[in-house]
C-alpha positions in Angstrom: 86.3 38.1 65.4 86.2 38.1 68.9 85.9 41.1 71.4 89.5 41.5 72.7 90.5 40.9 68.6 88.5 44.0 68.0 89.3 46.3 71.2 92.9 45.9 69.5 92.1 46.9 66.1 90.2 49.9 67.4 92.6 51.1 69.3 95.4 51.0 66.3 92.8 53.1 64.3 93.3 56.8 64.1 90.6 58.8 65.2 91.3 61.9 66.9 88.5 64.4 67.5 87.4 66.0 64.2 89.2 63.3 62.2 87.7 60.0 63.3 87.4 58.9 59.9 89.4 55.8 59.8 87.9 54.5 63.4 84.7 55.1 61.7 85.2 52.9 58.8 86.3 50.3 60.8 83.4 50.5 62.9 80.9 50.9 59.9 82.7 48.2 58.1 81.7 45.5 60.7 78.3 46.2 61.3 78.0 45.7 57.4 80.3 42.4 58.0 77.8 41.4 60.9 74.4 42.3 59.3 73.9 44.6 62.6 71.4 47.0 60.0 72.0 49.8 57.8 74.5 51.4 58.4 74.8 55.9 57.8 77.6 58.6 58.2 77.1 62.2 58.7 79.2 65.6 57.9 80.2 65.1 61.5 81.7 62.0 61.2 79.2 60.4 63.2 78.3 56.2 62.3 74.8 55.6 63.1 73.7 51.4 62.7 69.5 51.0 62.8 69.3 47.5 64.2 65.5 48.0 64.1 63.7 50.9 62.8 61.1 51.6 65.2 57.6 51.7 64.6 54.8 54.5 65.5 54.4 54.6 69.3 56.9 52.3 70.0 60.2 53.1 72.2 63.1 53.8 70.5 66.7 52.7 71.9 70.0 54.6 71.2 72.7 52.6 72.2 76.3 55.3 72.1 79.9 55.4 72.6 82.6 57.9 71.6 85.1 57.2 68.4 87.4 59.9 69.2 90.4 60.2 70.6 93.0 62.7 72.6 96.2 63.6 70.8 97.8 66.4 69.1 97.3 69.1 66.0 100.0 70.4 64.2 100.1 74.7 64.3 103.5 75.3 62.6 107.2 74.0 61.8 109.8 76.2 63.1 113.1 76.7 61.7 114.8 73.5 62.9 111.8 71.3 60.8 110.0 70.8 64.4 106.3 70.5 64.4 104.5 72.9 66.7 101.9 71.7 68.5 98.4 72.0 70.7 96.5 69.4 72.2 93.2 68.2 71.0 91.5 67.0 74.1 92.6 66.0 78.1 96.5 65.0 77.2 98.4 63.8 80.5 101.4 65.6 79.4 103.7 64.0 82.6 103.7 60.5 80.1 104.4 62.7 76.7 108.4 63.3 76.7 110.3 61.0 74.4 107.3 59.0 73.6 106.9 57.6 70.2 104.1 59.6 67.9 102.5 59.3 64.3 101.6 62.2 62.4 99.1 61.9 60.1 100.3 63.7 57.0 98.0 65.4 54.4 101.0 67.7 52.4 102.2 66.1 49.3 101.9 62.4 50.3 99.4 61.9 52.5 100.7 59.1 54.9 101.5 58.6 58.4 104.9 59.6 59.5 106.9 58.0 62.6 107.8 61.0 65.2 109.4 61.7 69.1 108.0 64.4 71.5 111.5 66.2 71.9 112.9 66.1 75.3 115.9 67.7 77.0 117.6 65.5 79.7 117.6 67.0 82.9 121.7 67.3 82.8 121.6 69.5 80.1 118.7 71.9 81.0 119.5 72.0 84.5 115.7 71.6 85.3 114.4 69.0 88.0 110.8 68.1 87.2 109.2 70.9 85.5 107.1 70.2 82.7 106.7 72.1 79.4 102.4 72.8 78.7 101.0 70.7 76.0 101.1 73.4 73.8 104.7 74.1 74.4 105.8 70.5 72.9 107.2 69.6 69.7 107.8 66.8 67.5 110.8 65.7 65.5 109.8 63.7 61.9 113.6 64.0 61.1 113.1 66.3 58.5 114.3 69.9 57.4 112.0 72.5 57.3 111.4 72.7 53.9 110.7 69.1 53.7 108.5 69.4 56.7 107.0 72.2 55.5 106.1 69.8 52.0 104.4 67.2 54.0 102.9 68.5 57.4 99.8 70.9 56.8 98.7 72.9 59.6 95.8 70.5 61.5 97.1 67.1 60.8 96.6 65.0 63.5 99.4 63.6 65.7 98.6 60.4 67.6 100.6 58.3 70.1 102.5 55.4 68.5 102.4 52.0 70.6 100.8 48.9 70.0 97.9 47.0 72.3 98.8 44.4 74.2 97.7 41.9 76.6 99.0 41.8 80.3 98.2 38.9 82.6 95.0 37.9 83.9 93.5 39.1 80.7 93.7 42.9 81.2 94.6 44.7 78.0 96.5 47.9 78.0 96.3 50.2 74.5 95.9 53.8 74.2 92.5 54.8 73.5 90.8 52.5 75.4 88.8 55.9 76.1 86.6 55.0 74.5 87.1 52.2 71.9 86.3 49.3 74.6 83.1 51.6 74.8 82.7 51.4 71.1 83.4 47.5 71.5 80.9 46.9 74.0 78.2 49.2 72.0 79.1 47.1 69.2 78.8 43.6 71.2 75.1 45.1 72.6 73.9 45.6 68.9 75.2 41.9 67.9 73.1 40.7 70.8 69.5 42.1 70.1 70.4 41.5 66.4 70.1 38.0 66.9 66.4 39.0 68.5 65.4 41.4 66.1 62.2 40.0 65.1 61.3 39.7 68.5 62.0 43.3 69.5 59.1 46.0 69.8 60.9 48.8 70.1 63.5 50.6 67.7 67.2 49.9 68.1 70.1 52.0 66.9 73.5 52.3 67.5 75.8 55.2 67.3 79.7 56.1 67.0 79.6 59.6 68.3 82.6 62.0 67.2 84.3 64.8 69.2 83.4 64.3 72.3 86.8 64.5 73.7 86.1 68.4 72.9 82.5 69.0 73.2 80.4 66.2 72.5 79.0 67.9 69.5 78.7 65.2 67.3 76.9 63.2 69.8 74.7 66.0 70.1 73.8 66.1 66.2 73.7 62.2 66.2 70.8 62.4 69.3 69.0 65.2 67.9 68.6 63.8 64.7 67.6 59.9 66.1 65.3 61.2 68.2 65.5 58.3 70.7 63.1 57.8 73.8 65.2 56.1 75.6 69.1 55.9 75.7 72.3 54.7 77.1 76.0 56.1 76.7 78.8 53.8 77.2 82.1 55.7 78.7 85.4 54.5 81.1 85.5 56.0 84.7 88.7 56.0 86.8 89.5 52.6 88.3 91.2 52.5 91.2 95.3 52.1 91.1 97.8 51.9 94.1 97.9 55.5 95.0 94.0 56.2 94.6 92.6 52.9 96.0 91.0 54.6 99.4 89.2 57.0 97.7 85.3 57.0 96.9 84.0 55.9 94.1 86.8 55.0 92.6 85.6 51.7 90.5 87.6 48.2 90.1 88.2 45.9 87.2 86.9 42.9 86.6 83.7 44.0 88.7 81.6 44.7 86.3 80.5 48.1 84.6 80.0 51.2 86.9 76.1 52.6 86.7 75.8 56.2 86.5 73.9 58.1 89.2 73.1 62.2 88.4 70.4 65.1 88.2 70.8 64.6 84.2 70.5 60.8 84.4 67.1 59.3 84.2 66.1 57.8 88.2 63.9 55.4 86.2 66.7 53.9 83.9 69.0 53.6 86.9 66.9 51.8 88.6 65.8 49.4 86.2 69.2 48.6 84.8 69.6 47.8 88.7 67.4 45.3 88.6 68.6 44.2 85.6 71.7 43.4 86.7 70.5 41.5 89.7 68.5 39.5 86.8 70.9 38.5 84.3 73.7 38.0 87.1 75.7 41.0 85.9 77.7 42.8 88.6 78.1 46.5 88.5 79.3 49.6 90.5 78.0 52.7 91.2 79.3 56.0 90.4 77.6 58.7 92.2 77.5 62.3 90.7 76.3 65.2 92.1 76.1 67.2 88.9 77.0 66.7 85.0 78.7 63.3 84.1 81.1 64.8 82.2 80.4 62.2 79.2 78.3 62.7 76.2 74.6 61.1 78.3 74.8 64.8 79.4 74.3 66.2 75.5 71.9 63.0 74.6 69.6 63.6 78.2 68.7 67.3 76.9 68.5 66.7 73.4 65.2 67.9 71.4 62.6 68.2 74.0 64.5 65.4 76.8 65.6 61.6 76.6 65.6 59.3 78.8 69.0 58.7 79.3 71.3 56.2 81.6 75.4 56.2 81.8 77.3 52.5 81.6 81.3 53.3 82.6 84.0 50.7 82.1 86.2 50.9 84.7 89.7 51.9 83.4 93.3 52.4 84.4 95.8 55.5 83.7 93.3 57.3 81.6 94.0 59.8 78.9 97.5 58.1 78.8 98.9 55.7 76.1 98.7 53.1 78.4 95.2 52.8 79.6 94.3 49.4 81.2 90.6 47.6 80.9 89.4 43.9 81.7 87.2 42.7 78.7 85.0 41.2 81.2 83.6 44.4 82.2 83.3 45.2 78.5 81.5 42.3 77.8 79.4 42.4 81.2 78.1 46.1 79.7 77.6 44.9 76.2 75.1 42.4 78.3 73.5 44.6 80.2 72.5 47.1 77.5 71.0 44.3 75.3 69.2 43.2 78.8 67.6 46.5 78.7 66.9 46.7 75.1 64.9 43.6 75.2 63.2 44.6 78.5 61.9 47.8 76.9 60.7 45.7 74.4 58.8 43.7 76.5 57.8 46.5 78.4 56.8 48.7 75.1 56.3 52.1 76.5 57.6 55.1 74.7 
């Protein structure tokens, strides 16, 4: 299957934060399929692959991306058989009215059901522009209350309903892109130094890290239990669009994957993934942070007693929206680069 094949089926599988069971499988399911390694789960829905165990002394590698994804959970059905609503992570609420939703059932049948966000047109409310909070939202299944009320359990996730697909030039719009194309690329890094494996010196694992659209705190259980040396997280960062193009840092498609540059991140790792670059022919950008990066390296760099910890960003479009734009170049220029470091650190053997 081939990397743009699998970027679509990832982002068709539900996952949002706290329920990222059926991304999981999918993900678990081809690292079985490839012979990445064994393959684990954990209570936090977490999918850890060792490519190679790693022995006394040696470094150990933790390759990681985020399975989750933004969306809704259901709180109540009012009267009318509409499902009351919060969000469950960074929803862009100006693209939610009238758009297409599934809710993932768990009443009676447990099955997804097709839904709407409801919206009032503006000549009937009288309103010009204002938006209702996230919260404030509610979904129409087409049902009564009662039979709402028979299917629909309180925390059932709701996730946006439209289908990948690919615009010209090779781009590929999807909703969560953020961060299944990180998933993809983690995935693509640990087919890479599989094909080395018994030429690696150091330990190699990969993980599938739930909920960090609301915490990171299954990254954080994944790290602390891994115990890695050395890692790097795979995220998106904004790329630039018409009406943000002149600002700094604002990264591009199609040039390559954006290196992370922060207090948390390891100078050392920065620097050598740098040279790295230059080495394999790898473009990349860099994103320059003053403080936290706002992605899980920040739970995996303070983890037990410190890792080593660097930040690879795939530069994406309209983020946190069901549309979200990536070139698989860049995903496939950061699934190189991490498998560049893994074998330099390797080579290098230095825990």
């Amino acid at each position: 299957m081939e990397l743009i094949q699998r970027m679509m089926a990832l982002t068709g599988a539900a996952g949002v934060s706290g329920e990222e069971n059926q991304a999981g499988a999918l993900l678990a399911g081809w690292c079985r399929e490839m012979k990445l390694g064994e393959v684990t789960t954990d209570p936090f829905h977490n999918v850890f692959c060792t490519v190679r165990p790693s022995a006394p002394g040696e470094p150990h590698l933790l390759l990681q991306a985020h399975l989750d994804e933004i969306g809704f959970m259901v709180t109540d059905v009012d009267e009318d058989g509409l499902l009351q609503v919060t969000p469950c992570g960074g929803l862009d609420r100006r693209l939610l009215l009238a758009s297409p939703v599934v809710v993932w059932a768990s009443g009676e049948e447990s099955r997804p059901i097709p839904g709407v966000v409801c919206y009032c047109p503006p000549v009937l409310s009288g309103e010009t522009g204002a938006l209702p909070k996230a919260d404030e939202m509610k979904i129409d299944i087409g049902f009564s209350r009662e039979q709402a009320q028979r299917l629909v359990m309180p925390g059932d996730r709701v996730t946006a309903d439209i289908q990948p697909a690919e615009l010209e030039n090779g781009l590929i719009t999807a909703k969560s892109l953020d961060n299944r194309c990180g998933c993809a690329a983690v995935l693509r890094a640990g087919e890479l130094l599989a094909q080395e494996r018994d030429r690696l010196r150091c330990g190699v694992t990969l993980l599938f890290g739930a909920m960090e659209e609301v915490g990171s705190q299954g990254t954080q259980v994944g790290a602390y239990a891994l115990a890695p040396t050395h890692a790097i997280a795979v995220d998106v960062s904004f790329a630039a669009t018409h009406d943000m193009s002149g600002e700094k840092y604002i990264g591009k498609l199609e040039q390559g994957p954006m290196l992370g540059y922060s207090p948390v991140l390891s100078r050392e790792m920065y620097r050598d993934l740098e040279t790295l670059s230059e080495q394999e022919g790898i473009s990349i950008q860099k994103e320059i942070m003053g403080g936290g990066t706002g992605t899980d390296a920040d739970s995996i760099a303070v983890s037990r007693c410190g890792v080593k910890t660097g930040l690879l960003s795939i530069p994406q479009r309209y983020m946190h929206t069901p549309v979200e734009v990536v070139s698989p170049a860049d995903v496939e220029d950061t699934a190189r680069l991490m498998a560049a470091y893994g074998r330099y650190l390797s080579e290098k053997g230095e825990a």
